[in-house]
N, C-alpha and C positions, 0 to 999 in steps of 0.2 A: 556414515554421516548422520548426524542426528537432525531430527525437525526443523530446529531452526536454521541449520548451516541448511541444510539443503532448500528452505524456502526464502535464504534474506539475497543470493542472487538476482532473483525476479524480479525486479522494478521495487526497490523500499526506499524512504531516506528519511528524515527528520536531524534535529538538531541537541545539542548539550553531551554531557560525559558522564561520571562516576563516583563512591567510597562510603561507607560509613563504618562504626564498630560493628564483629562479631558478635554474636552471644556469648554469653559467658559461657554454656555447654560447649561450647567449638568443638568438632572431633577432629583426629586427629586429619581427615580429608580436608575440613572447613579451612587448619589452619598453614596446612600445604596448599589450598588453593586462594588464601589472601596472600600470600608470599609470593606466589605467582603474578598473583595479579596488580598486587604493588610494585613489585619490579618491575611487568608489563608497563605500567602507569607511567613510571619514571622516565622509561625510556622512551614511549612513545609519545604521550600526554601533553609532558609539563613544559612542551615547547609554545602549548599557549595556554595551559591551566596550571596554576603555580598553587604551591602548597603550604597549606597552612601551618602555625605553631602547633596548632594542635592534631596536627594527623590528616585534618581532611582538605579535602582539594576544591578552589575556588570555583565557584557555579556545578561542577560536579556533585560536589558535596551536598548541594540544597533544590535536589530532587529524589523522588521516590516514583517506580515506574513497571509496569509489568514485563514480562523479557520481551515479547516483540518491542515494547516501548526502549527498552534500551537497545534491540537491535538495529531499529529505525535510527536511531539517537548515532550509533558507530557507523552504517552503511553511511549517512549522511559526512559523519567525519569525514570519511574513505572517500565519498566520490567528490566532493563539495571544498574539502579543506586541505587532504592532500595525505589522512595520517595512513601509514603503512600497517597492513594490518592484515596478517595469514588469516587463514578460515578458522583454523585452530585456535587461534590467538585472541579473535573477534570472539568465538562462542567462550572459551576461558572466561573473559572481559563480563556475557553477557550472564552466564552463568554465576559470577561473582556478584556484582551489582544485584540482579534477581534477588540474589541471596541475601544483601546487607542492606540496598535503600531500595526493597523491593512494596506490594501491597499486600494488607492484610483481606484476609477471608471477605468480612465484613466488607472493604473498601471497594472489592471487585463484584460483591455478591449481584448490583441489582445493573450490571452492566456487563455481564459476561458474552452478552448475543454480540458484541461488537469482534470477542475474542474468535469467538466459534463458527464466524461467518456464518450468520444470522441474516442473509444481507437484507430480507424483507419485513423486518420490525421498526415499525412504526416507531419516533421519537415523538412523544408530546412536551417540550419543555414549559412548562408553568411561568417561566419569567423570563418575558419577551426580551428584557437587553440579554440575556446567555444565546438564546434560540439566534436573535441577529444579528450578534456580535461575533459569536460561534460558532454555531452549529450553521450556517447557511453556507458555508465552504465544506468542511467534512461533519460526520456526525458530532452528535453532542459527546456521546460516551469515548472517544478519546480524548477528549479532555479530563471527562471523569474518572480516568484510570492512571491518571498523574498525580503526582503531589509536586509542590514548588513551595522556597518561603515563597512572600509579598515580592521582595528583589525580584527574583528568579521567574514572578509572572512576569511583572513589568518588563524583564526583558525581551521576553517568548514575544510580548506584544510588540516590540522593537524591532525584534528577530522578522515577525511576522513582515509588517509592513516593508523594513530594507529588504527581506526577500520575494515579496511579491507588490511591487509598488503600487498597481491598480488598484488595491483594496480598499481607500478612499472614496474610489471614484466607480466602482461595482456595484453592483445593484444589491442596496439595501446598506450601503457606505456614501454614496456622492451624495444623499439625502439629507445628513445628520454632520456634525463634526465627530466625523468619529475617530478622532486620535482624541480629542479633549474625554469623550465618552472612554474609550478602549483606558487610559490611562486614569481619570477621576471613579469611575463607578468599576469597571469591569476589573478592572486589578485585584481592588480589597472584594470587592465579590470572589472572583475564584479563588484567594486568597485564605477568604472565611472558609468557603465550602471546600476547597480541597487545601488544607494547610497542609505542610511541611510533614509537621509532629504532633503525631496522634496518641492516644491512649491506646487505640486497636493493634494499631502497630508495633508498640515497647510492648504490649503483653505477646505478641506474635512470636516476637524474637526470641523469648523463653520459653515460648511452646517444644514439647519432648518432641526429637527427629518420627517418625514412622518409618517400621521396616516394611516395606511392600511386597517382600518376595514369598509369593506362595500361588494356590490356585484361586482364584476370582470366577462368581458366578455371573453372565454378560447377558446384558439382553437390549434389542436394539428396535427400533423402530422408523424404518427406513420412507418414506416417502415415496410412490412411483413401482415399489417392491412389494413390500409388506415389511413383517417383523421378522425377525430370527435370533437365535439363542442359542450360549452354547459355556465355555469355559477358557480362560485365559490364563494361563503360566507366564508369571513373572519368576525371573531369574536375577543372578547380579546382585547388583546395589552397593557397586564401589562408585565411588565421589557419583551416587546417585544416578546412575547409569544404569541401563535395567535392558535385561533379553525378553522377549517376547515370545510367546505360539498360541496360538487359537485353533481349537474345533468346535464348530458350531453346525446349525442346521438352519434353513429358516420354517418356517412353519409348514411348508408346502413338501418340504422333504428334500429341497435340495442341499448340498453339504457345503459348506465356509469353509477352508481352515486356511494360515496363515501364519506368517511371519513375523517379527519387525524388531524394531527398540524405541527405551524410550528417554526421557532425561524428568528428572523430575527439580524444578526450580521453585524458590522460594517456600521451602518445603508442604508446599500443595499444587502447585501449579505443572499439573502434567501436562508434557509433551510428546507424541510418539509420532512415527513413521512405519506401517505394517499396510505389508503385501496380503490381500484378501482374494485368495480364488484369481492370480493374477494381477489384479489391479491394486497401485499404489493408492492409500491413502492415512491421513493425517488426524493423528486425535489433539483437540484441545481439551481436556477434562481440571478438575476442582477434587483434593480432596479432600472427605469429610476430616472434620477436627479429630474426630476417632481412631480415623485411619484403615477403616472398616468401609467407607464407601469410595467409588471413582462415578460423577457424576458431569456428562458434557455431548459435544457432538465430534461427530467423525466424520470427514467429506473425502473425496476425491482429490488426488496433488494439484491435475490442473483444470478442474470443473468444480471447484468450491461449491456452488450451489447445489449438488449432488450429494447428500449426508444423512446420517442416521445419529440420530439421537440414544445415547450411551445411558446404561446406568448398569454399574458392576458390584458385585459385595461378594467381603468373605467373613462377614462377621459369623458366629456362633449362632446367635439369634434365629428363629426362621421367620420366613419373609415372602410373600405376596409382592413379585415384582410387575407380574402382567398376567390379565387375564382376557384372553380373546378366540370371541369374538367379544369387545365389549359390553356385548349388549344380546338381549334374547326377546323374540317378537311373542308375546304372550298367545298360547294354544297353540305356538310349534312345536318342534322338536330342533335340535342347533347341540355341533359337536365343540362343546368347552373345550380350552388349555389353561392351564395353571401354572403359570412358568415361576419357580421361586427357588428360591437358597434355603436349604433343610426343612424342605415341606416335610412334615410326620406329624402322626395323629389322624383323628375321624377328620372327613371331611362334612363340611355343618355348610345345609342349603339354605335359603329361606322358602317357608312351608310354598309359597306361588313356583318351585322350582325344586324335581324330584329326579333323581339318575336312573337312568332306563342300563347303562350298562357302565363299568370302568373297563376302558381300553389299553391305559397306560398307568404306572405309577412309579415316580421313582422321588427322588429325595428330591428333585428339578425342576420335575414337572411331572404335570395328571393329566390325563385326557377323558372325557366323559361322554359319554351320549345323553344328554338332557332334556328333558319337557318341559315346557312352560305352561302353567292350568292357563283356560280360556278364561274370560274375561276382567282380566285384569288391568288396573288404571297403570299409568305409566309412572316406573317406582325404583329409586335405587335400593339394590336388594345385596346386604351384604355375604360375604361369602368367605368362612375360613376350615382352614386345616392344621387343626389341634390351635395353638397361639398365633400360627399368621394369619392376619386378617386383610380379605381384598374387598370389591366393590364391582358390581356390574347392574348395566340397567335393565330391568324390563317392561317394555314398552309394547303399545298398546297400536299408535300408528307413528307415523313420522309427520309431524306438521307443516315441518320447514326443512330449505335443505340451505345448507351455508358451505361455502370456499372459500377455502383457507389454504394460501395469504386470501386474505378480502382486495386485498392491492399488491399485485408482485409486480415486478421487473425484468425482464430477459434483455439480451443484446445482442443487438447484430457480430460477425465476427468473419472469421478466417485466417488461413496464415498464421502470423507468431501472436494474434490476439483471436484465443478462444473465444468460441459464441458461449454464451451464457445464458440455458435455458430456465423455462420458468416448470416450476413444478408443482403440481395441485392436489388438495385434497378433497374429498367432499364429506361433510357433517351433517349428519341426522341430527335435526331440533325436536324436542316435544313442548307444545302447550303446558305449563303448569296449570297451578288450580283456576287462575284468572280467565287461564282460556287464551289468551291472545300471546300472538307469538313476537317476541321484541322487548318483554317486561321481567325485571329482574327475577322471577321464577322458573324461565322457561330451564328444561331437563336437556343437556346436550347429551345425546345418544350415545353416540361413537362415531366412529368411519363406517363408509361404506363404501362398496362400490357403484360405481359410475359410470357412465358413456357422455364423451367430453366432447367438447366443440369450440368455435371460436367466433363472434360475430363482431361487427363495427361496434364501436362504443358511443359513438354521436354520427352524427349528420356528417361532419365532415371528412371522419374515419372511411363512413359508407360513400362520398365523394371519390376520396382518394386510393379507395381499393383497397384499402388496409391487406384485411385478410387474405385477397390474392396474394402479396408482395412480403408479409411479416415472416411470414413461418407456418410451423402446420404442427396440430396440436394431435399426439398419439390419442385415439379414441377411448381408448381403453387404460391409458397407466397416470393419463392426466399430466403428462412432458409434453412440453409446446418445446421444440426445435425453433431457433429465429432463425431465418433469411442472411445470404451472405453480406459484405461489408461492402460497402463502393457506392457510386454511383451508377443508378438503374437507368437506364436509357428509354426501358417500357414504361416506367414512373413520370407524372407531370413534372416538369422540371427537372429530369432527371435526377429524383432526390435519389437516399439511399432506402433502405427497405423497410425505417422505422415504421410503426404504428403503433395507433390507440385501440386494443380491443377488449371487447367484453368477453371472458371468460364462463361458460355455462355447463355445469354439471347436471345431468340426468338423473334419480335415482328411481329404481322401482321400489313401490313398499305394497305387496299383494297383487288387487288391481288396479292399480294407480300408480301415474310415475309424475314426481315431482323435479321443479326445478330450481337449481338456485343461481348466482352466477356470484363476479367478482371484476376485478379491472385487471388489465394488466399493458404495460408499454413496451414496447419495443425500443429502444433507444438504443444509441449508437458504445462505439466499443469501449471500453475500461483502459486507457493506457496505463496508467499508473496505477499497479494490483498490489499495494502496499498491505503488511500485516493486519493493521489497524486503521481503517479506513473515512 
């Protein structure tokens, strides 16, 4: 079962259908699988989408969409309208679509956290009718990974209000007329900013297929963990279908390896499903136009908020993917890794930084014993081996300490709705030349570690016991576990276990430990864990 069939059971739905022309390269897979999937259409479809003279099929035809967007688009048919529809048959469908009124590179580029479950990235929309016309129900970036004519929003907007009739009369609608607004302004707005038919997209379509299958060098950046690296065998590559295996390490020495498959749609948009050291989990990745990168995140099947940030190559090229630790405290000593895709050649320091030993060296990765001279200001100091070129900092103290997310989210849970915990990092700041820490100079260090904690966020947090009742934050890996779901009978009013707290990371730097902190809420459970949220 590929990624998508096995995650569009879970609670998804949404609205609309399907079709547009092939590329002219079609192979011979493409054109076995529009044959498919027009027949599919026929049969199941045009009992209420009727087809045009010209090949394409009414409201179907005048949208473009990512696959989860079209799988939202079919569960919605299926549980909402009635259409019959295998698993097989569904992912065929969503597969096709991807493929023909799917988005280009460009279209998804600066909206892909929404794909990737990203859940704690901030939206700022610039133009307040989008933000509360839109985005104050689900986020803004599902919208912006659709295309529609003008028609086809008007009718979403239609769509919308027959199916949730409140939305007049909800907060930040019973305000305004907002059907005369949704229909005069917001229409040709989304209209404009996400049309139909694009230039990115007709060059898309001629873009040459990528063949994927070979070895891939992986490196990851887990959150809670650390990093780890390693190699991925891709196999297959019939109608885009692909075997997987991984061995990896993480940095500490313990071993990865793994399983899985994947599917690859609209020929960038990877999807896979691989078993890691036991546990399932799911990549969303982007490939480069070259075909030489796999760039995205990879979470847990049913703790999304759980994941590691991807980036893979098999290009020729050599390449500086990661260098850690970050960062080097000037007049120490600190054991470097070099983790890159055909590292060869001298390795070139900069002169504030000299190798006391080489421990490791392989095409992959270096390992070094290093010095940093004493008194040095705090300076990105570049670092390569033979043409790949990396960067790490060396720093003098640490100024400030920052968490990240600045603002997370966890949730209460239990039972068939998992808790949703929050997960943290801590960032070493340095002063730039101004001295003052907050002004567009300051030098962000790296990671560090930290010893965590949790306290009230206001007055009334500290009233209501927050921190007794939320959850309990790991000292040490920066996972706040929430509190179960229900009504607390120890709680005033017997609420449930939410709460407002403030998030506080420790760091040591020499003699001195600094602090920084962050927000984060406890709020109640996710029922509806749709793809695109």
């Amino acid at each position: 079962m590929n990624f998508l069939a096995s995650t569009s059971m879970k609670s998804l739905f949404m609205l609309t259908t399907l079709t547009l022309a092939l590329p002219s390269q079609a192979s011979e897979d493409n054109r076995d699988l529009e044959q498919q999937a027009q027949k599919l259409m026929a049969e199941r479809c045009i009992g209420c989408h009727t087809k045009n003279d010209d090949g394409s099929w009414r409201r179907i035809s005048e949208q473009r969409k990512t696959p989860e967007g079209w799988l939202m688009n079919l569960v919605r048919m299926q549980k909402i309208r009635g259409a019959y529809l295998t698993t097989e048959e569904r992912d065929l469908l969503v597969k096709y679509l991807s493929d023909t009124q799917g988005l280009a590179p460009e279209e998804t580029a600066d909206y892909r956290y929404i794909l990737e479950r990203r859940e704690n990235t901030p939206e700022n929309w610039q133009d307040p009718n989008f933000g509360e016309m839109c985005a104050r129900c689900h986020s803004g970036a599902r919208v912006a990974i659709q295309r529609r004519s003008e028609a086809e929003w008007k009718r979403n907007i239609h769509f919308h209000l027959g199916q949730w009739t409140s939305t007049e009369y909800s907060y930040q609608g019973r305000d305004r007329e907002w059907f005369k607004i949704a229909e005069e302004i917001t229409t040709p707005l989304l209209a404009q900013r996400y049309p139909l038919h694009s230039e990115a997209w007709n060059e898309w379509q001629q873009h040459p297929k990528a063949e994927l299958q070979g070895r891939w060098r992986w490196l990851g950046h887990q959150p809670g963990r650390g990093n780890y690296e390693g190699y991925l065998t891709i196999e297959g590559g019939e109608k885009d279908q692909y075997r997987l295996s991984f061995e990896g390490r993480y940095l500490d020495g313990e071993e990865v390896t793994g399983t899985g498959s994947a599917v690859l749609y609209t020929g960038y948009e990877w999807r896979a499903s691989i078993t890691l050291n036991g546990v399932q989990q799911q990549q969303v990745m982007a490939l480069s136009k070259d075909g030489m990168r796999l760039s995205g995140r990879m979470f847990v099947a049913d703790e999304n908020e759980k994941g590691t940030d991807l980036q893979l190559d098999r290009s020729d090229a050599p390449r500086i993917m990661g260098i850690y630790p970050a960062h080097v405290k000037s007049g120490s000593e600190a054991q470097l890794t070099i983790v890159g895709h055909n590292l060869d050649g001298n390795i070139l320091l900069p002169e504030s930084l000299s190798v006391i030993e080489e421990l490791e060296r392989s095409a992959g990765r270096i390992t070094l014993r290093v010095a940093a001279s004493a008194d040095q200001t705090t300076h990105r100091a570049p670092i390569a081996v033979g043409e790949a070129g990396g960067e790490l900092v060396i720093y003098k103290n640490i100024d400030s300490v920052a968490v990240e997310p600045a603002y997370g989210v966890a949730r209460v849970g239990g039972g068939h709705t998992p808790k949703v915990h929050g997960i943290f990092e801590a960032v070493g700041i340095a002063a730039g030349n101004d001295g003052l820490i907050g002004s567009e100079d300051d030098i962000r260090i790296g990671y560090f570690p930290a010893k965590w904690s949790v306290e009230p966020f206001d007055e009334i947090a500290k009233h209501d016991h927050d921190v007794d009742f939320a959850g309990t934050m790991n000292a040490d890996t920066g996972v706040f576990t929430p509190g179960d779901a229900g009504p607390n009978p120890k709680r005033r009013f017997s609420t449930n276990n939410a709460g407002n707290l403030k998030v506080v990371a420790e760091v040591a730097d020499g003699d001195k430990t600094l602090k920084g902190d962050g927000r984060m809420v406890v709020t109640v459970q996710r029922w509806n864990n749709s793809p695109i949220r």
